[in-house]
Each structure stands twice: as structure tokens, then as C-alpha cells.
C-alpha positions as CSV (number, residue, x, y, z in Angstrom):
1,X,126.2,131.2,112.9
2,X,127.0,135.0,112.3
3,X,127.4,137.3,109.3
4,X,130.7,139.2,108.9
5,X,130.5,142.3,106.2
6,X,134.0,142.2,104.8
7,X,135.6,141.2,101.1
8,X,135.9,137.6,101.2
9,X,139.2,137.0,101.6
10,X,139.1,138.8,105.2
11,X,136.1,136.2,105.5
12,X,137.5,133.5,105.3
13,X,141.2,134.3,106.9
14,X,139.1,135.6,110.0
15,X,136.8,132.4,110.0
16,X,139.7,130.3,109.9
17,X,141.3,132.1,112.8
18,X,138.0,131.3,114.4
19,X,138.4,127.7,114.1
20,X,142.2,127.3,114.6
21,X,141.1,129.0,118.3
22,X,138.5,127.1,118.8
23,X,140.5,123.8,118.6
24,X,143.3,125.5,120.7
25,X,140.6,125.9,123.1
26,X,139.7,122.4,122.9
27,X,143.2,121.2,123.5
28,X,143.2,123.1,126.8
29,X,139.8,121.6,128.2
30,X,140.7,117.8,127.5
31,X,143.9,118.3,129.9
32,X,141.3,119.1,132.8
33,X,140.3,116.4,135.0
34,X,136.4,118.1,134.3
35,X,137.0,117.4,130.5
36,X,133.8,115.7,129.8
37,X,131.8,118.0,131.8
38,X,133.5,120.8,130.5
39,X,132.8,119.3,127.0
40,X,129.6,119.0,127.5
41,X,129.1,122.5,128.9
42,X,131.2,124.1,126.1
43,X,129.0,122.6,123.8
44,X,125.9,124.8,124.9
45,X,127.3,127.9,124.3
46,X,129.1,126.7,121.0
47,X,127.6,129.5,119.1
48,X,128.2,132.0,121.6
49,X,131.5,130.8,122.3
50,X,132.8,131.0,118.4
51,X,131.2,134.2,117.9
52,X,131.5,136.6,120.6
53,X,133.5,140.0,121.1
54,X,135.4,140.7,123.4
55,X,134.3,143.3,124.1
56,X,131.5,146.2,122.7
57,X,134.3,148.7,121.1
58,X,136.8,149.2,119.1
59,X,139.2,151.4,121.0
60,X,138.3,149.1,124.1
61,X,139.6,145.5,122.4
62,X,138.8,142.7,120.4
63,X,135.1,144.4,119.3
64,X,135.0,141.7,116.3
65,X,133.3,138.2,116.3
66,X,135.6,135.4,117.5
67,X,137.3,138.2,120.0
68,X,136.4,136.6,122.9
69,X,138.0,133.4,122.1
70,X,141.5,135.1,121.1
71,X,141.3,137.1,124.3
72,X,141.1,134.1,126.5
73,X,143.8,132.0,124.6
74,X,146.3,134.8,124.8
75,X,145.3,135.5,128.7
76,X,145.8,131.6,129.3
77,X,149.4,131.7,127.1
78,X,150.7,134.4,129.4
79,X,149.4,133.3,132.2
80,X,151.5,130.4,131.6
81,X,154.7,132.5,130.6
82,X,154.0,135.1,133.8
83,X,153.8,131.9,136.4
84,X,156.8,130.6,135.3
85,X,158.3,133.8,135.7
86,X,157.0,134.1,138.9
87,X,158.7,131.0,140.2
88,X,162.0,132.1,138.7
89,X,161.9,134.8,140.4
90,X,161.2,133.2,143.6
91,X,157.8,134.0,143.9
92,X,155.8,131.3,145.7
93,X,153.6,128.9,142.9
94,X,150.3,127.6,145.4
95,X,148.2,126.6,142.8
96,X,148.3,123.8,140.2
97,X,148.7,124.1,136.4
98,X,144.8,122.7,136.1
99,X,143.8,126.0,138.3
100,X,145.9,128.3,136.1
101,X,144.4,127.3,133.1
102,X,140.8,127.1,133.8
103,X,140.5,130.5,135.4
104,X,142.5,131.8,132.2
105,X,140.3,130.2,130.0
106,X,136.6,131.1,131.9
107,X,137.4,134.7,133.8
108,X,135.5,135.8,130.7
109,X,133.0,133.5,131.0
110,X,129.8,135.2,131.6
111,X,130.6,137.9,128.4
112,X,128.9,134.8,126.6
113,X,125.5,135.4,127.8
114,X,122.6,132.8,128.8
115,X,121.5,129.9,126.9
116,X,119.2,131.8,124.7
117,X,120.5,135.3,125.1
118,X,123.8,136.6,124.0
119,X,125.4,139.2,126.2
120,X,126.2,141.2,123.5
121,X,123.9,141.7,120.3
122,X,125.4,144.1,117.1
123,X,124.8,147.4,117.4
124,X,122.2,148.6,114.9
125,X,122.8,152.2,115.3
126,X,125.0,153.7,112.9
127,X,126.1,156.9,114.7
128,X,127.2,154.4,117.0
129,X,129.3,152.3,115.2
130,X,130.8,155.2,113.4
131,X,132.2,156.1,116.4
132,X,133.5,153.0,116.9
133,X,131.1,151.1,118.9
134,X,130.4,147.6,117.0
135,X,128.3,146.0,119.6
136,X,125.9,146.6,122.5
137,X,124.7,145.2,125.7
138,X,121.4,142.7,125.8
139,X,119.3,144.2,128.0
140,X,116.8,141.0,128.3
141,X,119.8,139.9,130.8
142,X,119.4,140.3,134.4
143,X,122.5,142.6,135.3
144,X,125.7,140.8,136.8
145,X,129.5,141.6,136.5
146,X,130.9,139.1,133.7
147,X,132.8,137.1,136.3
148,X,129.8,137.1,139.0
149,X,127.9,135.5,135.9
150,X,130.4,133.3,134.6
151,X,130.8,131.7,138.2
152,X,126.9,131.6,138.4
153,X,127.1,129.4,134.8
154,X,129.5,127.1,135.7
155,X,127.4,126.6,139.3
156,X,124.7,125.9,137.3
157,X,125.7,123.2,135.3
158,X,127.2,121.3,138.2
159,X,131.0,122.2,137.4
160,X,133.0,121.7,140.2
161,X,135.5,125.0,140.8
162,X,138.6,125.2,144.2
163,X,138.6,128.4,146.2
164,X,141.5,129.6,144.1
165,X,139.6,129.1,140.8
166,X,136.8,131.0,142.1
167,X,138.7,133.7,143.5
168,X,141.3,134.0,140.4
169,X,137.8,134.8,138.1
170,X,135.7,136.7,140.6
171,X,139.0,139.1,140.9
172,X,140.1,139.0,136.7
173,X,139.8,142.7,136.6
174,X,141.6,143.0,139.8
175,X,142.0,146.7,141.6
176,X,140.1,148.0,138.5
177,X,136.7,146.6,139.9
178,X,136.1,148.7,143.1
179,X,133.6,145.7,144.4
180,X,137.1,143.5,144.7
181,X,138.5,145.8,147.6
182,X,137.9,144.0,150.6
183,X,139.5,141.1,148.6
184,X,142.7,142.6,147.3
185,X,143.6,145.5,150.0
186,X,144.8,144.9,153.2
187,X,146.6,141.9,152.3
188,X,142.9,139.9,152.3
189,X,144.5,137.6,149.7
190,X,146.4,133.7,150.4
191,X,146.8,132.7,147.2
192,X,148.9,134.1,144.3
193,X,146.8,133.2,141.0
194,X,144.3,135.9,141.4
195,X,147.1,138.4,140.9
196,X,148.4,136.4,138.0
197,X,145.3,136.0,136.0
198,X,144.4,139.5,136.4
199,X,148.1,140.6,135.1
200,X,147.5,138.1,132.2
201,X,144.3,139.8,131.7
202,X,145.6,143.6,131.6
203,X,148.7,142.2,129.1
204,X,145.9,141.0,126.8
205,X,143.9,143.9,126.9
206,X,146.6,146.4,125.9
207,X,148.0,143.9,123.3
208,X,145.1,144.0,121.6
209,X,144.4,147.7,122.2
210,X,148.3,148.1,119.9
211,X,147.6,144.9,117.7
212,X,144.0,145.8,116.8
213,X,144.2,142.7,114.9
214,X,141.1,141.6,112.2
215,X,139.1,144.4,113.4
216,X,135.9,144.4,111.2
């Protein structure tokens, strides 16, 4: 599946991280009423999906195979933990637990790539990765933005996704994407979750950043 360069024993506690996420992830996709479909979906991008970063660098987060998969478990967990502070703090909940977790668990989505081409491929330039940067961007893909792309997959294979599932991945980076404005300014939103998966999102992201756990 993928070759990690590290003294065995980081092997194998890193490939058994892999696996213990994977089947977390799992867990998560048979409580969806798509479960079969999503199965079956999953399944295509299995390599992809047990491999990938999280992202290209080091000091960005998660630059290490099976990154993407803890990024996405840890943005679902508190996604979970920030709704339910949300309500207990009398903030309106209009959106369903289903909706929660699959936009937590696909706002990442399209960082997996195509069928047959990863989005990211390991750097093979070692000034680069001395400075930190592990991986690179495949440049046989057709440009998108990774949730534009992820939204395009799921389309693709026939997924069905609500209006606040779409809109909680096509906003994931929230105010940080400048193409989200005429979404998230002048009070343009009606529903709460895009704001929640895009805190979740940030929270991960500078966990990670202080964790900088099984960096390669």
C-alpha cells in the first residue's frame, strides 16, 4: 500500500494507528442511513483513504501517511463535543446527528484524489523535504478546491447529500477561503453546522500543529 522509512517499531505502532482509524471510521459510516452506498464508495478509495496526508507539510499538519484519516476522526469527535456545547449554551441545533457526522467525516474528501490519481504524491525533492515539505500536489488533476472536489465525488457516485451537508463541506475552511464570502458575510447563512464543522476543523488543525503526533 505505501512504504514508511522509519525503525520498525515506529512502523508498526503507526500502522496500527492506521487501522484502529480506519475501523473507527467504519463505525461512523454504518450509523448512516447511506451505509451501503457509502461502503461501497469508501471501498474505491481504500488505498487512498488509509494512506493519505493531511496535508503537504510538516509545520502545516498531519504531513504523514494515515493523516488524513486522524484529521477527520478528530474533526467529527469535536464536532460532536462543540454541538453539544452549542445546545447548552442555547444555541439553536437545526440539523440532525447523521448531517453532523458525515460532513465531519467527508469535508476532506476531495484531498483523496481520483480513482487513479492521488492528490498528493511524496515529494522526491530533497531540499524540499528538508525544509519540511513531505509531500506535493499531483498535477495530472484538474484543479478544484478539496471540498468543491469532494462534493463533485460523492455526486458522482450517486450519494445522496441535504443542503446543509453540502453547505457544512463547501464552507469547511470557513472565512479562511475568500470564495465562501457571499455565503458567510452578511448573514447569507440559515443553518448552524457550517459554522460548527469549520470550528471543528480549525480545533484539529492547531491540535495537530502542537501535537505533531507520528510525524515521519
Amino acid at each position: 500500500m505505501f512504504t514508511i522509512e522509519t525503525p520498525e517499531t515506529k512502523i508498526d505502532t503507526l500502522a496500527e494507528k492506521i487501522q484502529q482509524d480506519y475501523a473507527k471510521f467504519m463505525e461512523y459510516v454504518e450509523q448512516d442511513s447511506r451505509a451501503e452506498q457509502l461502503k461501497a464508495f469508501y471501498k474505491i478509495f481504500e488505498d487512498q483513504l488509509l494512506s493519505a496526508p493531511a496535508s503537504a507539510k510538516v509545520h502545516f499538519h498531519n504531513a504523514y501517511p494515515g493523516g488524513y484519516l486522524d484529521h477527520i476522526l478528530r474533526v467529527t469527535e469535536l464536532a460532536l463535543k462543540m454541538a453539544s456545547l452549542y445546545k447548552t449554551s442555547n444555541g439553536f441545533i437545526d440539523f440532525t446527528k447523521q448531517e453532523l457526522i458525515f460532513a465531519a467525516l467527508n469535508h476532506d474528501l476531495g484531498k483523496l484524489g481520483t480513482e487513479d490519481e492521488p492528490y498528493y504524491l511524496n515529494q522526491d525533492s530533497d531540499w524540499h523535504r528538508k525544509r519540511g515539505e513531505m509531500y506535493k500536489h499531483n498535477d495530472n488533476l484538474q484543479y478544484f478546491k478539496a471540498p468543491d472536489r469532494g462534493l463533485m465525488m460523492l455526486q458522482k457516485y450517486g450519494i445522496s447529500v441535504t443542503e446543509t451537508e453540502w453547505l457544512s463541506i463547501k464552507l469547511s475552511d470557513g472565512i479562511y477561503s475568500t470564495g465562501n464570502d457571499s455565503y458567510l458575510k452578511n448573514d447569507g447563512m440559515r443553518v448552524n453546522l457550517p459554522y460548527i464543522i469549520h470550528w471543528a476543523d480549525h480545533m484539529a488543525t492547531r491540535i495537530e500543529k502542537d501535537k505533531n503526533r507520528f510525524v515521519l
